[in-house]
N, C-alpha and C positions, 0 to 999 in steps of 0.2 A: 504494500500500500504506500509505506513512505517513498519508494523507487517512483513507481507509478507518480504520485504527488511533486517530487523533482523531476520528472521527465516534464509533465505538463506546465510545471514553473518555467522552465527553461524555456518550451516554447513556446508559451505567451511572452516571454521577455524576448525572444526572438522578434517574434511578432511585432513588437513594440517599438524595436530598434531600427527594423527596415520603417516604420510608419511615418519614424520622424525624420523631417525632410533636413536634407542637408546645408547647412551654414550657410550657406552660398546661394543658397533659395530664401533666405529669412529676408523680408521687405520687398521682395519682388513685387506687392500691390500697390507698392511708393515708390516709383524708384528713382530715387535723385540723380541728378547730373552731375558731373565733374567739377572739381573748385574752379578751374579753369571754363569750363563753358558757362558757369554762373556766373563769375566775372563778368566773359566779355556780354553776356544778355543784362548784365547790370545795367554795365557802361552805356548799351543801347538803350536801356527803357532812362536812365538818366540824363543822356542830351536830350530824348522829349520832351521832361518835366522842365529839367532848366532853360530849352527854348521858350518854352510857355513864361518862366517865372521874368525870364530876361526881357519879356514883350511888356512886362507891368514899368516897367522903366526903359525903353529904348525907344521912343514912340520915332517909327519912318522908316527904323533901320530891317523890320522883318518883310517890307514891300521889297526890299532887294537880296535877302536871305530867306534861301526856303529851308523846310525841312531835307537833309538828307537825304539821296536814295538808297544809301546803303549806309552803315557803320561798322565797321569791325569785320566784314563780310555777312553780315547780320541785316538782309533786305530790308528795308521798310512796305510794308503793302501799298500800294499809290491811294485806296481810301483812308487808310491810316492818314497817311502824311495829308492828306487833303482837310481831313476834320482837325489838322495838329493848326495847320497853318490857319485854318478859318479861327481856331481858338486863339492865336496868337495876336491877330489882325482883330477881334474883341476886345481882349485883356488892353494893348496896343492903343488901342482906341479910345478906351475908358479911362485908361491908366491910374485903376483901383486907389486911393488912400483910405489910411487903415479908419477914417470916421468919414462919413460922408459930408462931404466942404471940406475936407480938414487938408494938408500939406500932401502933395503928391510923392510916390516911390521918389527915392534914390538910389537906389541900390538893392539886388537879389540874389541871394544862393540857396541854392536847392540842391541834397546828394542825398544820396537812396543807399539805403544798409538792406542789403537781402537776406531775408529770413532761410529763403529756402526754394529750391525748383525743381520740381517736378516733372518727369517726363512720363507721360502714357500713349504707347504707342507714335502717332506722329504727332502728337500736343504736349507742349512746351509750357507749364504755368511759373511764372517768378513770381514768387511772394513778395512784397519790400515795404518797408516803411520809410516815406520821402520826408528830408525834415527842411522846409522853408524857413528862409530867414528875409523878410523885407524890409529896408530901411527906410527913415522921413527924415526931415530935416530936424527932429527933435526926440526920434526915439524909433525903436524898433518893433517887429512884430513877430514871432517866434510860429510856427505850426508845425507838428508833428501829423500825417496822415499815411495809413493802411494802404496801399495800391497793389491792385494784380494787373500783369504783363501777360498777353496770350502769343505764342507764337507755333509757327508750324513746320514742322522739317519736313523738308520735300527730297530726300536721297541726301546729299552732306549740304545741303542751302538749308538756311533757316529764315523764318519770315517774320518778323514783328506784325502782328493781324491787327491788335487787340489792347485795349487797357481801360481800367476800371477804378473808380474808389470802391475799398471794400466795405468801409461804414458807412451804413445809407446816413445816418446822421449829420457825415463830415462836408465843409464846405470849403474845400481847398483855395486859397488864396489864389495860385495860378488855374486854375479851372472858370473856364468861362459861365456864365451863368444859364440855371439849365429853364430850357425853354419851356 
């Protein structure tokens, strides 16, 4: 009986051992991208935000600068870049101060810390949190907001499609107003 009882231990432990899938399989339903390809889809989804932010202070200067067609080898979609630059030629236009009447921009930086990116199949999601900083003649204005990046690999090209606030709440300083 005891034989018997270690025989069937064993093969349930057998069993058990082939079941669990190997180390190398663990996260596959997430599976991140390279330090390196995060980077450079940073750097892409970062010239868009800081175009946007530069347009709240440069007023004329984005009628003669467009959006990118490429960064880094990193496409831009031609509708992407269409709604980047319609956002620009707003902000540009209005040229936001942080009270309304109050002292116009002087000054903008914007740089995006990425949490994390995602590749499934051929979608590309960058997670990042953009932090603005605009300046006035008398004091600054600080914002931290959530943003997702969507892109698309098409064979070894990658496309910038896509991008979003993630808190519906947030009302990004460089984001044009939503209609």
């Amino acid at each position: 009986m005891a034989l018997h009882r270690t025989r069937l231990g064993l093969a349930l432990l057998a069993m058990a051992v082939c079941a669990v899938p190997p180390s190398s399989a663990v996260g596959l339903d997430t599976p991140t991208v390279d330090d390196d390809t995060r980077r450079q889809l940073t750097v892409v989804a970062s010239t868009l935000v800081q175009y946007r932010s530069q347009a709240l202070v440069e007023k004329g200067r984005h009628d003669r600068r467009h959006v990118p067609t490429e960064i880094l080898g990193v496409e831009i979609a031609p509708r992407l870049a269409r709604v980047q630059e319609r956002a620009a030629r707003e902000l540009e236009n209005r040229n936001r101060a942080p009270v309304e009447g109050g002292p116009a921009f002087t000054g903008a930086r914007t740089r995006l810390d990425a949490a994390r990116a995602v590749r499934t199949g051929d979608r590309i999601t960058l997670d990042a949190v953009e932090h603005t900083e605009v300046r006035y003649e008398t004091g600054k204005v600080t914002q931290s907001v959530r943003r997702r990046f969507e892109f698309t690999a098409v064979g070894e090209a990658i496309i910038l499609t896509g991008e979003r606030v993630v808190d519906p709440a947030a009302r990004p300083i460089n984001d044009p107003d939503p209609r």
